[in-house]
C-alpha positions in Angstrom: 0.0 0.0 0.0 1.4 3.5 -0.8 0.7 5.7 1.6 0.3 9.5 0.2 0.4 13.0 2.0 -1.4 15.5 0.6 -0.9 19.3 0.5 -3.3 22.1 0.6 -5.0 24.9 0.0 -5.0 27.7 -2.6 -7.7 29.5 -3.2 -10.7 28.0 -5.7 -8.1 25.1 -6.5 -10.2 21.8 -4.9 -8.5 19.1 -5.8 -7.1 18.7 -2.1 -11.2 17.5 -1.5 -11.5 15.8 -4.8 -7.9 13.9 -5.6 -8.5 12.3 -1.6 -11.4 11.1 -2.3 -10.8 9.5 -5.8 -7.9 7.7 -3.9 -9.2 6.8 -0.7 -12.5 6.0 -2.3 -15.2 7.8 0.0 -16.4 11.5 -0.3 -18.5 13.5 1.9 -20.7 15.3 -0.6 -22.4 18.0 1.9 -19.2 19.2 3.5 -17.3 19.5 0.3 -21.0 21.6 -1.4 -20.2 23.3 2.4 -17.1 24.6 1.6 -17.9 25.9 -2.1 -17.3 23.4 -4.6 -20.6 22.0 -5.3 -19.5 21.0 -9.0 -16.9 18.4 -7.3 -19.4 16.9 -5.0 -21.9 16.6 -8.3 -19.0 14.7 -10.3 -17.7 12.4 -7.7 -21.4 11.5 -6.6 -21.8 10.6 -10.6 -18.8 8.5 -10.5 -18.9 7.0 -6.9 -18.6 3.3 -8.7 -15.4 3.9 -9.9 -14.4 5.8 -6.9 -11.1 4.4 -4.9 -7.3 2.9 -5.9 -6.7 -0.4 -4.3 -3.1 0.2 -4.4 -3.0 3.7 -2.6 -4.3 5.9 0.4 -4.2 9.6 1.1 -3.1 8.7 5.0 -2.0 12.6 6.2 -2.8 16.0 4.8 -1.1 19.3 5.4 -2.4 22.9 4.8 -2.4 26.4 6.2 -4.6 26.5 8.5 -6.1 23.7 10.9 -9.9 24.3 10.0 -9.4 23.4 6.0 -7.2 20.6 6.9 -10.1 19.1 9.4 -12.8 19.2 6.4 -10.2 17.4 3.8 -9.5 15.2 6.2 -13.2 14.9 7.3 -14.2 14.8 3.5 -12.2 11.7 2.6 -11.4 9.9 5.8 -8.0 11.2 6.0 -6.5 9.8 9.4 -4.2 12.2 10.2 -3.9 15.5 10.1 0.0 17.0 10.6 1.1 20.4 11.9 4.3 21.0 9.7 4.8 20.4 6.3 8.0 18.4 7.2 5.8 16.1 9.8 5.1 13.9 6.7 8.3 12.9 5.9 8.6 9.9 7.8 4.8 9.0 7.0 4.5 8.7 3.5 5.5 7.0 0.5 4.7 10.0 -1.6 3.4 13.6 -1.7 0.9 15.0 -4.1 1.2 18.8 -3.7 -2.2 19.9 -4.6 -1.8 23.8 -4.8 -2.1 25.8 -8.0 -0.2 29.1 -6.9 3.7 28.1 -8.6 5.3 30.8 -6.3 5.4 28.6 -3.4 6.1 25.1 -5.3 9.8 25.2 -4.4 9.6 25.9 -0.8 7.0 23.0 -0.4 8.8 20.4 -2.7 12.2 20.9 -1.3 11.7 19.1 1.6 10.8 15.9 0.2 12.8 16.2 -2.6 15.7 16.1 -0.1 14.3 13.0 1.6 13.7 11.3 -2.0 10.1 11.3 -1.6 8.3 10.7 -5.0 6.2 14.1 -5.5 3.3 15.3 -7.6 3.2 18.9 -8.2 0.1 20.3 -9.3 0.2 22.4 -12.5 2.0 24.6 -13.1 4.8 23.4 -11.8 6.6 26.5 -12.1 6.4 30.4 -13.4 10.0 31.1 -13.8 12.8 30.1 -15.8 14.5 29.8 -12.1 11.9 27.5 -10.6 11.7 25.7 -13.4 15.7 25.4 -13.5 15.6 23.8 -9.9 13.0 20.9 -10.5 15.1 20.0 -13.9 18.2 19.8 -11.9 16.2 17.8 -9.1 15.4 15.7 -11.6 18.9 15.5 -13.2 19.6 14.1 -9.8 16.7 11.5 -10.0 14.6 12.7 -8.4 11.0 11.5 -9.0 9.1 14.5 -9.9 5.9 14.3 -12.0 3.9 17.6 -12.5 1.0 17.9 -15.3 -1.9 19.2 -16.2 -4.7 16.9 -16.1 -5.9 17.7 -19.5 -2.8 15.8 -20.7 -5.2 12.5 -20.4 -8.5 13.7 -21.0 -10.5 11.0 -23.1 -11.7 13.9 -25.3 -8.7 14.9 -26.7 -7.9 11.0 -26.8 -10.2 10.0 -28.7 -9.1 12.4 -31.6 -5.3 11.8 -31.1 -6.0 8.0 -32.2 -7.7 9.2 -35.5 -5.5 12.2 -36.0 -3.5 11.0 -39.1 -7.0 11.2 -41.1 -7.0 15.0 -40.6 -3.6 15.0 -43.2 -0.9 17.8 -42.7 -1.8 20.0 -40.1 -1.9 23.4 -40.1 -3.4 25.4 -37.8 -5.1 24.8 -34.1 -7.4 27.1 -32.1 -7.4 26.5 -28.4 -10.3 28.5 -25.8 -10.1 28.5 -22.0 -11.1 30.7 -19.5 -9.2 32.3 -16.4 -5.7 33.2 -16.2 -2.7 32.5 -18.1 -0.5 31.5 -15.3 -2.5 28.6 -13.7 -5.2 28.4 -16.4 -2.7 28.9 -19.9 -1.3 25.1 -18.6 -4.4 23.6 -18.9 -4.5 24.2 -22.7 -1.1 24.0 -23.5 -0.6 20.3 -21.9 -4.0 19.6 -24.0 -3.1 21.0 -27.5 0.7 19.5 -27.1 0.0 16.1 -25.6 -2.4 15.5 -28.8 0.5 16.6 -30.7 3.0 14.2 -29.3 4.6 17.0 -27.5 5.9 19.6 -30.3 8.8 21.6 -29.2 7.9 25.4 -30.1 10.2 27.8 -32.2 8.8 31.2 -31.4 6.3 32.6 -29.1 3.9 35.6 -28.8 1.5 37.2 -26.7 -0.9 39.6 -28.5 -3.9 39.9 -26.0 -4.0 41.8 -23.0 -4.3 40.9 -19.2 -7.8 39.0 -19.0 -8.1 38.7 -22.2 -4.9 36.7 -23.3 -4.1 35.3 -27.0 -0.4 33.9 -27.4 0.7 33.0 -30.7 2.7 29.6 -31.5 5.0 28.7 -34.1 6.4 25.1 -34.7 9.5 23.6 -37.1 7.2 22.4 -39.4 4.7 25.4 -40.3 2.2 24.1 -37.8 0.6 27.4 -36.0 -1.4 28.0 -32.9 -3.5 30.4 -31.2 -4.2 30.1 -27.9 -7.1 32.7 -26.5 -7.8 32.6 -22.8 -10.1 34.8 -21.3 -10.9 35.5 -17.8 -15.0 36.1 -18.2 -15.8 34.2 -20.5 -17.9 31.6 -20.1 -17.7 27.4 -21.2 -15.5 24.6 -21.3 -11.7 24.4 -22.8 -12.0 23.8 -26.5 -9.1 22.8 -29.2 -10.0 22.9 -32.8 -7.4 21.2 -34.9 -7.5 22.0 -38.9 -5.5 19.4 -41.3 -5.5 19.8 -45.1 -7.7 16.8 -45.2 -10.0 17.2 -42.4 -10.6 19.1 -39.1 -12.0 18.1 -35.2 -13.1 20.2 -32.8 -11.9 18.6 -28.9 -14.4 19.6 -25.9 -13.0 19.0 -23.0 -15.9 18.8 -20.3 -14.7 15.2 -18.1 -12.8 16.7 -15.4 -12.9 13.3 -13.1 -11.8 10.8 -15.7 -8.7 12.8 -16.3 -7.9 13.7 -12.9 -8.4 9.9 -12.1 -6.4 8.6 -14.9 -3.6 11.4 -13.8 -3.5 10.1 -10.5 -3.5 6.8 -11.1 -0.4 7.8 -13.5 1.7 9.1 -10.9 0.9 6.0 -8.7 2.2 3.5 -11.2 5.6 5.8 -11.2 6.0 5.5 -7.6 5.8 2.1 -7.8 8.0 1.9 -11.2 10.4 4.2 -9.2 10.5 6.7 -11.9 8.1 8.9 -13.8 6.0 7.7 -16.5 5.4 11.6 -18.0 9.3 12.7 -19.7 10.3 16.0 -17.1 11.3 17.0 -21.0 7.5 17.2 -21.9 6.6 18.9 -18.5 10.1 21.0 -19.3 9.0 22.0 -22.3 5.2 23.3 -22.0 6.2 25.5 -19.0 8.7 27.0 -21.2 6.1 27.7 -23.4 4.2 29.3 -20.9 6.8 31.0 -19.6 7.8 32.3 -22.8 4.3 33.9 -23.3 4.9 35.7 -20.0 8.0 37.2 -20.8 6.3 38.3 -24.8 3.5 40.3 -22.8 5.9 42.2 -20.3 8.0 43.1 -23.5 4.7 44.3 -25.0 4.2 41.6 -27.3 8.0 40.8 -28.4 8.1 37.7 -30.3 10.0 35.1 -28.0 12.6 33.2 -30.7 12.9 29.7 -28.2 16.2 28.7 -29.2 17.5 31.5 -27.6 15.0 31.8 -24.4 
């Protein structure tokens, strides 16, 4: 049995409540509605059958304050609740990091990364070309270290990977998402590259505004992508994809399948000993993001990645 610690909370990220509870198998549907995120209660109560890894339990949690940890805990059975981040250590087999907010990921990973504790990091793993630059040397170290974005196994964009040759040479995709670019940009990134097989950029550029973002892609072969994230906007994450010979349109809307089969990923890599998602593919969609960062503080400079 692998015993997992989990770490919480940032704010309007849930997946401290709803990551336990697909592991551990049991969910208390009023206190998580209680606590604001009556969507989660609504998809793990439609899934409850499937509900639980045999393999696995979320056995401590960890956040700020003791009242949040008490309702994760409470939530999905969660036997212990810790006082210190560093309390786990000698608990666990593994940590999932469960927080959304990158700025803190190094101080919270470096502790178990130091006691060669397989960790998950919640997207994204990082927002600077220095954060970033420490996890790829922990991992140089072997270090296991698996950070995604769930969309990387949504079914939806699945489904038209397998059939993607039919669509001929591609040319062009469209990708919508609401929210921000730093937490949110991931989302759609990890989903347009993972059905790509993980293209490695040439240039970058941001042409929106804050709220309102649209970052421009380039790739080796003439393949181009817009990316248009918006803050108010309204729906789910869409990626069209346009070939000479055809064209699909990918609607992402199954949040639990992919967060299940992206736990159930990391899992089998603490028991393989090693990460089944390439750091290199993790590696290179953050630079990607972080590329589009840097475009909008120059005020839209076009970001040439062989040199970034």
């Amino acid at each position: 049995m692998i015993k997992i610690g989990i770490i919480g909370m940032s704010p309007g990220n849930a997946h401290p409540y709803s990551w336990s509870s697909i592991i551990n198998g049991v969910f208390d549907a009023g206190e998580i509605t209680k606590v604001g995120y009556p969507a989660v209660a609504n998809y793990l109560e439609a899934n409850k059958d499937t509900l639980g890894i045999s393999n696995a339990k979320v056995t401590c949690v960890w956040t700020q304050d003791r009242v949040t940890s008490e309702s994760i805990a409470k939530s999905s059975r969660i036997p212990l609740i810790v006082n210190k981040l560093e309390d786990m250590i000698p608990l666990v087999d593994a940590i999932l990091l469960s927080r959304d907010d990158p700025e803190n990921h190094v101080a919270m990973a470096k502790p178990f990364l130091e006691a060669g504790i397989p960790i998950f990091v919640d997207k994204p793993l990082a927002n600077t070309k220095e954060d970033l630059q420490y996890f790829a040397d922990e991992n140089a170290k072997g270090k296991l270290i698996m950070s995604c974005s769930s969309m990387r196994y949504a079914n939806e964009a699945r489904i038209v990977k397998q059939e993607i040759d039919s669509l001929g040479k591609l040319e062009l995709a469209t990708a919508v998402g609401k929210k921000d670019w730093i937490k949110y940009g991931v989302h759609i990134v990890e989903g347009l590259f993972s059905v790509l097989n993980d293209p490695k950029p040439i240039f970058v550029k941001s042409i929106g505004k804050t709220n309102k973002e649209i970052v421009y892609i380039e790739f080796a072969d003439g393949f181009q992508a817009t990316i248009h994230l918006f803050m108010d906007i309204t729906g789910t994450f869409q990626i069209s994809l346009f070939g000479q010979l055809g064209w699909r349109l990918i609607d992402i809307k199954n949040s639990y399948s992919m967060f299940r089969d992206n736990i159930i990923e990391f899992v089998r890599s603490v028991e393989q000993g090693t990460s089944r998602l390439s750091f290199d593919k993790t590696e290179n969609i953050l630079r990607t993001i972080i590329a589009a960062i840097e475009s909008s503080k120059q005020g839209g400079k076009t970001i040439d990645m062989s040199k970034f």
